[in-house]
C-alpha positions in Angstrom: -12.6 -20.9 8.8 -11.0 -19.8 12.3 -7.8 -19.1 10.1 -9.6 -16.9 7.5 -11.1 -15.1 9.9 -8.1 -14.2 11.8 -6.4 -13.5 8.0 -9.6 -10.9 7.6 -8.8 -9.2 11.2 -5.3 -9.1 10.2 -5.3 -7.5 6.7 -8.1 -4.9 8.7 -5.9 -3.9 11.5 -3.1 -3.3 8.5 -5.4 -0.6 7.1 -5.8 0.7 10.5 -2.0 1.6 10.5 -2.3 2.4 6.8 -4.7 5.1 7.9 -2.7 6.5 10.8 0.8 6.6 8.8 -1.2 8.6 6.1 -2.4 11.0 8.9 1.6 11.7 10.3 2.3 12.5 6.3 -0.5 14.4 5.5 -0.1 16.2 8.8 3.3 17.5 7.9 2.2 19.4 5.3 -1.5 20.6 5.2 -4.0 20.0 8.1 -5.4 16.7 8.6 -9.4 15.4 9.4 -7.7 12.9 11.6 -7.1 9.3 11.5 -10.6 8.7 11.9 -11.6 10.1 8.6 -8.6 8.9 6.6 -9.7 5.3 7.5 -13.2 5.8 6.3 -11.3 7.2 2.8 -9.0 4.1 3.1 -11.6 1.7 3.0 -13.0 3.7 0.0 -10.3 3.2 -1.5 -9.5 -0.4 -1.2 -13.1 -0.7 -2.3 -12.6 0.9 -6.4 -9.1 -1.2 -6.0 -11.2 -3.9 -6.9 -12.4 -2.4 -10.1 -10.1 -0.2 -11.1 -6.1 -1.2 -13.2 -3.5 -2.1 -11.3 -3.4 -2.4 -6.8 -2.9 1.3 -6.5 -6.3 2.6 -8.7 -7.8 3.4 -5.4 -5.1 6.2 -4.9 -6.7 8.4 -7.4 -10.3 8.1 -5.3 -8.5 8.6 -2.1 -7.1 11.8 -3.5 -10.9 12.9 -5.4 -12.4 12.1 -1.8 -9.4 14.3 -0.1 -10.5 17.2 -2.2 -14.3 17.0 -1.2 -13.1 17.5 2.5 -11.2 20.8 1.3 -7.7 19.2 1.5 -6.0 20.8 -1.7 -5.6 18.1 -4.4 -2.1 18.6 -4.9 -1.2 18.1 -1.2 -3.8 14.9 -1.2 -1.9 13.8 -4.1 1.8 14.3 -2.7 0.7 12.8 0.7 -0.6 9.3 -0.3 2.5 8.8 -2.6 4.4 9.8 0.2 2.4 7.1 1.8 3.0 4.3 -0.8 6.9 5.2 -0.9 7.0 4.9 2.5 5.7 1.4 2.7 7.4 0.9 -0.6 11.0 1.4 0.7 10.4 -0.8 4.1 9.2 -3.5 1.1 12.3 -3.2 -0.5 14.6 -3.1 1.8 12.8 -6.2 3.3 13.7 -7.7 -0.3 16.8 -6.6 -0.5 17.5 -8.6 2.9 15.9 -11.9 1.6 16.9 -11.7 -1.9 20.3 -13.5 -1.8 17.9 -16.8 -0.2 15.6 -16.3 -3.0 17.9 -16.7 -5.9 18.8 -20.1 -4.1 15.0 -21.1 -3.7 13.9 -20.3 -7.5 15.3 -23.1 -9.6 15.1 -21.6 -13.3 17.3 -19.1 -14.5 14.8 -16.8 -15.7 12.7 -16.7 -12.9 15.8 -15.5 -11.3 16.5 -12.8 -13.4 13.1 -11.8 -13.1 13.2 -11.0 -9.6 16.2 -9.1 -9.9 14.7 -7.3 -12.3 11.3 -6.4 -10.2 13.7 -5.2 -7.2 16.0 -2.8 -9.5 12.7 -1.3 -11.3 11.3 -0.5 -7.6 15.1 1.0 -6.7 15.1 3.2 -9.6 11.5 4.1 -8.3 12.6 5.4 -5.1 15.5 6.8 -6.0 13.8 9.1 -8.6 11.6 10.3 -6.0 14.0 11.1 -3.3 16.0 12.9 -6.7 14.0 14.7 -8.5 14.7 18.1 -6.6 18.1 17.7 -7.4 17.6 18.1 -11.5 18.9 20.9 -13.5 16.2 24.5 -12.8 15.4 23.9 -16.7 14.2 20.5 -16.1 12.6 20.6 -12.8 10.6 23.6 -13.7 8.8 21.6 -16.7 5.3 21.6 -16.0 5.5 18.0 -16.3 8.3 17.2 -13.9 7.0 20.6 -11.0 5.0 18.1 -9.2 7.2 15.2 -9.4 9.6 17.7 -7.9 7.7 19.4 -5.2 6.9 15.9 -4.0 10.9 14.7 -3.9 11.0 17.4 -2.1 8.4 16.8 0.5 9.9 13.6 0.8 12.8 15.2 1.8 11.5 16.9 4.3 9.5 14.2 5.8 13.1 12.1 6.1 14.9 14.9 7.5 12.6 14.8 10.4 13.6 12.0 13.0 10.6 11.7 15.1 7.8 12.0 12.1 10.5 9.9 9.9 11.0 7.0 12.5 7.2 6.6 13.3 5.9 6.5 9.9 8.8 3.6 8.5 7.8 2.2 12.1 4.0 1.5 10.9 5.3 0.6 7.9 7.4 -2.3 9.7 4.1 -3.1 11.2 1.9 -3.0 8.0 4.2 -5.2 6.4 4.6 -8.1 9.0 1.2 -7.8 9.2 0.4 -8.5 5.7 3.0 -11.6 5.5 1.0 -13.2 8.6 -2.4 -12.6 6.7 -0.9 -14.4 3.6 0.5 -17.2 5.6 -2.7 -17.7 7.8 -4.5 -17.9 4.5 -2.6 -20.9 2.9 -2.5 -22.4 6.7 -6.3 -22.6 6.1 -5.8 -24.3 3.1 -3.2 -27.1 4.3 -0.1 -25.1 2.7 2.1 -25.0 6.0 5.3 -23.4 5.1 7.4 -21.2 7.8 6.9 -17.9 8.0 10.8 -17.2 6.7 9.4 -18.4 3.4 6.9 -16.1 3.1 9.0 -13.0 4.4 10.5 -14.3 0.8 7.8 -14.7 -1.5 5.9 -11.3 -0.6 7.5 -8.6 -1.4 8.4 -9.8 -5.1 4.5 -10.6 -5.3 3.3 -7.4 -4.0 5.8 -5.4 -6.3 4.3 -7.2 -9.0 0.6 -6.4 -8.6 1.7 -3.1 -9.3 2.0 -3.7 -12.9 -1.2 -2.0 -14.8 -1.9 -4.9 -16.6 -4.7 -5.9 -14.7 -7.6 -5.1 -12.0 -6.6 -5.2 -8.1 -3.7 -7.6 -9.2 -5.6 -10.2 -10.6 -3.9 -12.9 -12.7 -0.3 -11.2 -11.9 -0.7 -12.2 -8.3 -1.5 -16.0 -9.3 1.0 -16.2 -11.5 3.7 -15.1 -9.1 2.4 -17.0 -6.6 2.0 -20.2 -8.5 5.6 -19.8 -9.7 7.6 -18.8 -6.0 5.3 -21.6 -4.3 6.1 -23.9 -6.8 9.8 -23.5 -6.2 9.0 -24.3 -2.4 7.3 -27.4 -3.3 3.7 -26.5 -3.0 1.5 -27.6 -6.3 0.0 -25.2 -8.2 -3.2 -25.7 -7.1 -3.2 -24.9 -3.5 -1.2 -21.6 -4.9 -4.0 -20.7 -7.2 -6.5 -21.0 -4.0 -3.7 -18.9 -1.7 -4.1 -16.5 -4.3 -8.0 -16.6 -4.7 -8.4 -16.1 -1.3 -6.0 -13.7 -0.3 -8.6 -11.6 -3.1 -11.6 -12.7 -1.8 -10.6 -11.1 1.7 -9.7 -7.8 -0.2 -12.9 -7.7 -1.7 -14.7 -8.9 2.4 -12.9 -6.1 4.1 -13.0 -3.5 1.2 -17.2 -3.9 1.1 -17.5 -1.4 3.8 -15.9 1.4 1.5 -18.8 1.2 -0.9 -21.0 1.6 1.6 -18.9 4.7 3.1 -18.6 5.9 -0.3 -22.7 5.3 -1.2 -23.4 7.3 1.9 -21.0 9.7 2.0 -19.9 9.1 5.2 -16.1 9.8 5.0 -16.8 13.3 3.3 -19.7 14.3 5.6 -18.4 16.7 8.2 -19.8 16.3 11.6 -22.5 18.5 12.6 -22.1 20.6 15.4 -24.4 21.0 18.4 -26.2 24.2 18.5 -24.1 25.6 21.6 -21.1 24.6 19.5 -22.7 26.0 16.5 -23.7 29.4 18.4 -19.7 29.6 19.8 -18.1 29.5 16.3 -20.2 31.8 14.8 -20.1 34.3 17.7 
C-alpha cells in the first residue's frame, strides 16, 4: 500500500506540471486563467479519459471547458496540442535514446519491428507539425489543412523562444521521469523489482501505444504492451497484467476529483469579486 500510495502522489504532482506547462503555452498566445484553473480543467479531463476512445479523448473536454471561460476555441485547441507535442517530442527523443537497448531486450523479430514502427509513426507526427507552414499557399490554405497550419506555426513560435522553449521541454523532462517512477513504484508494490533503466525502456513505446483509438483510456493496448516488453525482461505475464491494472486503477483514483470539478462547475466558475472590488471595476 505505502508504494501505491506514493505511485498516486506521483502521477498527481505530474498533472501539477502538466497544468503549469499548459499555462506557459497557452500564455504565449491568448491570455491565461492561471495555473490554478488549468489544473481544475486537467483533472476534468483525465476524468472523461476514462470513458472516452483513445488516452487523449479528454483533450476535446479540456478544449469545450476552455471555451466556457471565454478562451477562443481555436487558441484552446492549438494550445493543448502544443501541450501534447511538447511532452510528445521529450517522449521520443527519450526513445530514440533507449531504443538501440530495446531491440536487444525484445527477443522476437516482430516485436522488434514493431517498436520501430511505433517510433517512426510518432516522428512523422512531429515532423508534420513543425512542417505544415512550410506547404505550398494552395495547400496550406485548404480549409482542412488552415488550422493544422496556424498551429505548425505556433509551434514555431513557441521554439523560437529560448526562455518559454527551455521551460516548457524542462516540465516536460519532469513529467516524464515522473511517470516512469509511478510505473515502477506500482510493479515494486506488486513484487516486480526491475531497475529503473528498464523501465526508462518499456515506457515510452507503451505510452505511444495507448494512443491508438482502438480503445477507452488505453485499455487492453496497454496490457498487451506491457505483458509483451515485461515478458522479454523476464517478468510472467501475470504480474504484467496487474502492473497494467493498477497503473489504471490510479488513473481512475486521481482522475475522480475531475467529475466532481466538472459536476460542480468549479473550474469554469469565475471567482466572485468582493463588493469594493466589484464597485472599483465598474467605476
Amino acid at each position: 500500500m505505502p508504494l501505491m500510495a506514493a505511485a498516486v502522489g506521483v502521477l498527481l504532482a505530474a498533472n501539477l506540471i502538466v497544468a503549469l506547462r499548459w499555462h506557459l503555452i497557452l500564455s504565449a498566445a491568448s491570455p491565461s486563467p492561471g495555473p490554478a484553473t488549468l489544473l481544475k480543467i486537467v483533472f476534468v479531463g483525465l476524468f472523461f479519459n476514462q470513458v472516452l476512445p483513445t488516452g487523449v479523448g479528454g483533450d476535446a473536454v479540456r478544449a469545450w471547458r476552455c471555451s466556457k471561460r471565454g478562451i477562443g476555441l481555436g487558441a484552446s485547441i492549438r494550445s493543448i496540442l502544443l501541450d501534447r507535442a511538447c511532452g510528445y517530442t521529450v517522449l521520443v527523443i527519450l526513445y530514440v535514446a533507449v531504443l538501440p537497448s530495446l531491440l536487444r531486450v525484445l527477443p522476437e523479430t516482430r516485436e522488434r519491428v514493431g517498436v520501430v514502427a511505433v517510433l517512426a509513426a510518432a516522428l512523422v507526427g512531429l515532423l508534420g507539425l513543425v512542417s505544415l507552414d512550410r506547404l505550398p499557399r494552395p495547400l496550406s490554405g485548404l480549409r482542412i489543412i488552415a488550422p493544422f497550419t496556424e498551429l505548425s506555426r505556433e509551434g514555431r513560435r513557441l521554439f523560437m523562444h529560448p526562455g518559454r522553449c527551455g521551460a516548457v521541454l524542462g516540465l516536460s523532462v519532469f513529467t516524464i521521469a515522473l511517470t516512469i517512477v509511478a510505473f515502477k513504484l506500482i510493479a515494486d508494490s506488486i513484487g516486480s523489482r526491475l531497475p529503473l533503466g528498464i523501465w526508462t525502456m518499456i515506457v515510452p513505446p507503451v505510452t505511444l501505444i495507448q494512443l491508438l483509438p482502438v480503445s477507452l483510456a488505453g485499455w487492453g493496448v496497454r496490457e498487451t504492451a506491457l505483458v509483451v516488453a515485461l515478458g522479454s525482461c523476464g517478468v510472467p505475464a501475470e504480474a504484467a497484467l496487474a502492473t497494467s491494472i493498477l497503473l489504471g486503477m490510479c488513473m481512475i483514483l486521481i482522475g475522480l476529483p475531475g467529475g466532481l470539478i466538472w459536476l460542480v462547475g468549479w473550474d469554469i466558475t469565475r471567482p466572485r469579486l468582493p463588493p469594493t472590488a466589484r464597485s472599483l471595476r465598474s467605476g
